[in-house]
N, C-alpha and C positions, 0 to 999 in steps of 0.2 A: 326435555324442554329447557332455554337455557332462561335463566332467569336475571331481571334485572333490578338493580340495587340501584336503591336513590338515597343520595347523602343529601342531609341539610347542613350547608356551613349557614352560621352566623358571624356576620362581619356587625361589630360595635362601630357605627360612624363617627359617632359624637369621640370618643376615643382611637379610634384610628386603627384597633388592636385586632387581632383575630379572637376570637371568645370559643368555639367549638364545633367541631365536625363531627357529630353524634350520627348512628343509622336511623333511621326512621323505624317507628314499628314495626309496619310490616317488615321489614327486614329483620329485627331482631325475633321476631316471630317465626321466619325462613331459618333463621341459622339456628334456631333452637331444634329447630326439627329436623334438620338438615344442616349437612357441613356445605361452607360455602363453595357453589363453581369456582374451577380454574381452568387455566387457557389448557388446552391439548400438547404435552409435555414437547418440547421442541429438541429433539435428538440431537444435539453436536457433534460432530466428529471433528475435534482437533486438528489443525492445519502442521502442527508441529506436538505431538502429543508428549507429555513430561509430567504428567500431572501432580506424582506425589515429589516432585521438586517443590512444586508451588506452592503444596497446602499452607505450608506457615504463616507464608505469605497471606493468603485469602485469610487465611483464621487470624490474624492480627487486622486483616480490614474488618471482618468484622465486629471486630474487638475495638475499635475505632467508631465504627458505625453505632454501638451499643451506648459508645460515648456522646455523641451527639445526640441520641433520643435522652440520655441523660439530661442533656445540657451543660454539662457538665465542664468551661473551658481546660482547666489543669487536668484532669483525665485524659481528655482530646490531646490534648498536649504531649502527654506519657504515652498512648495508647499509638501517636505519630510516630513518637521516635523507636519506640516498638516495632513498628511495622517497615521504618524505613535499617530498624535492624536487623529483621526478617528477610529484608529484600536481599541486603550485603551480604549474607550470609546463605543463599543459594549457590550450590555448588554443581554446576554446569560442564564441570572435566570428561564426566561421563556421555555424558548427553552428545550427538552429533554434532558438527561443525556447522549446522544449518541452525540448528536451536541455539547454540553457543552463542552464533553472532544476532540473531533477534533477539537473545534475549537480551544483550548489550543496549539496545536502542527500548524494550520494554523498562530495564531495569531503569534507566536515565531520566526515563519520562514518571517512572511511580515518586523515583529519590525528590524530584524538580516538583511535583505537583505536592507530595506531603510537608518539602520543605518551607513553599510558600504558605499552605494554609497553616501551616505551624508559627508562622512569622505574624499572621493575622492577631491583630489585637481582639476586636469585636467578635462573636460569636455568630453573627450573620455573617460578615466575612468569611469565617472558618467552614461555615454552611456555603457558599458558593466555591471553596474551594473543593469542599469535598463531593460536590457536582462532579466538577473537573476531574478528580479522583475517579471516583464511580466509574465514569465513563472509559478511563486507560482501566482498570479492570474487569471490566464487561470484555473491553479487547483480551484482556490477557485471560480469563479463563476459556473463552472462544479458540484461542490460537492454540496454547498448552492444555485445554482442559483441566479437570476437578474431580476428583475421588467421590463427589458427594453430590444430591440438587441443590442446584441455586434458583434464586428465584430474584427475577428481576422485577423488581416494584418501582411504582410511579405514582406520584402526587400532583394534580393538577396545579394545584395552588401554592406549590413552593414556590420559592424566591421571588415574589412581588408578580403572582401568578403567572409565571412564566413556566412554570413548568417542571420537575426533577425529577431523575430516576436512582435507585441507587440497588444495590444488591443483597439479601438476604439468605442466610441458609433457614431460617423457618416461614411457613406461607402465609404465618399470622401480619400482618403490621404495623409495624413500631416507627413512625414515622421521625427520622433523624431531622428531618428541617422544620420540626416545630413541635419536638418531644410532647409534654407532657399541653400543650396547649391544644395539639388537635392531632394526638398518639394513635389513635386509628383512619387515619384520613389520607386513605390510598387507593390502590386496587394492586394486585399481580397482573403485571403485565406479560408475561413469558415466563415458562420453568424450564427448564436449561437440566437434561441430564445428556450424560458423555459418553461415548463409546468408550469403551474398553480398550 
C-alpha cells in the first residue's frame, strides 16, 4: 500500500521569509518504522552509452550540488570551476564518432551553463542557474549513462514556487535551493539505474 506523506511548510508573511518544511508526525512516525517509498526504479538504456567517461563529471555535479545545500557562494564557486575542469578533461578519442560529436554539443552546453551561474553575484541567482544545470545533466546521464543510481529529486517550492528539480546520488534529501532553511523539503521523483 503506497503511502502518502504530507509536509507542512511555514511561510513567515510579516517577514516574507521561508521559516521551515518540517514532516508532520505521522510521517515521522512512518519512517521510523519504515523506510520511505520510492518511485519504481526507471531502467535507462543509454542512447550513446560511455558511462565511465562521465563519472567525474557527474561526481563534481554533485560536489557542486553539495555546495549549494551548503549555501555556501565561494565553494559553489570552486566546486564550478571544478566541474567545468572535469568536463575538459573527458577524453572522447576512444569512444565512436557518434558519441565524439554529441558529446561536442553536451560539452558546450554544461561549460555555458556553469559559466554563467558562476558569473552570478547573488546566491539565488546561482540557485536558478543551477536549475539550468540540473536539467543538461539529467540529459547527459540519460544519453551516456552512469555507473551508479541517480536519483532525481524535486522541490515544489523552489525558486519563487515554481518549481526545481535537481540530481542526487543519495535518496535522502538535501535540498540545494534552500539548504539549511528547508534541507528536507522534497520528494524523489524518479531513480534512474542504467543498463550495462
Amino acid at each position: 500500500m503506497k503511502k502518502i506523506f504530507v509536509y507542512v511548510c511555514v511561510l513567515c508573511v510579516g517577514y516574507g521569509s521561508l521559516i521551515s518544511c518540517q514532516p508532520t508526525n505521522d510521517q515521522q512516525k512512518a519512517e521510523e518504522s519504515e523506510e520511505m517509498d520510492l518511485p519504481a526504479p526507471t531502467i535507462v538504456k543509454p542512447s550513446l552509452a560511455a558511462p565511465g567517461q562521465f563519472e567525474n563529471i557527474l561526481t563534481s555535479y554533485f560536489m557542486l550540488k553539495d555546495s549549494f545545500v551548503k549555501s555556501d557562494t565561494s565553494e559553489i564557486n570552486q566546486k564550478a570551476t571544478d566541474l567545468i575542469g572535469a568536463t575538459n578533461k573527458v577524453d572522447t578519442t576512444k569512444l565512436n564518432i557518434e558519441v565524439q560529436t554529441k558529446w561536442k554539443t553536451s560539452k558546450a552546453m554544461i561549460i555555458r551553463s556553469v559559466t554563467t551561474l558562476q558569473t552570478e553575484k547573488g546566491l539565488e541567482d546561482k540557485r536558478a542557474g543551477f536549475e539550468d544545470l540540473s536539467k543538461i545533466m539529467y540529459e547527459v546521464v540519460n544519453t551516456y549513462g552512469a555507473t551508479t543510481t541517480v536519483y532525481k529529486q524535486y522541490c515544489p517550492m523552489a525558486l519563487n514556487d515554481k518549481g526545481a528539480y535537481w540530481l542526487s546520488v543519495n535518496k535522502e534529501i538535501k535540498n540545494p535551493y534552500f539548504g539549511d532553511k528547508m534541507l528536507e523539503c522534497g520528494e524523489v521523483q524518479e531513480v534512474l539505474t542504467f543498463e550495462k
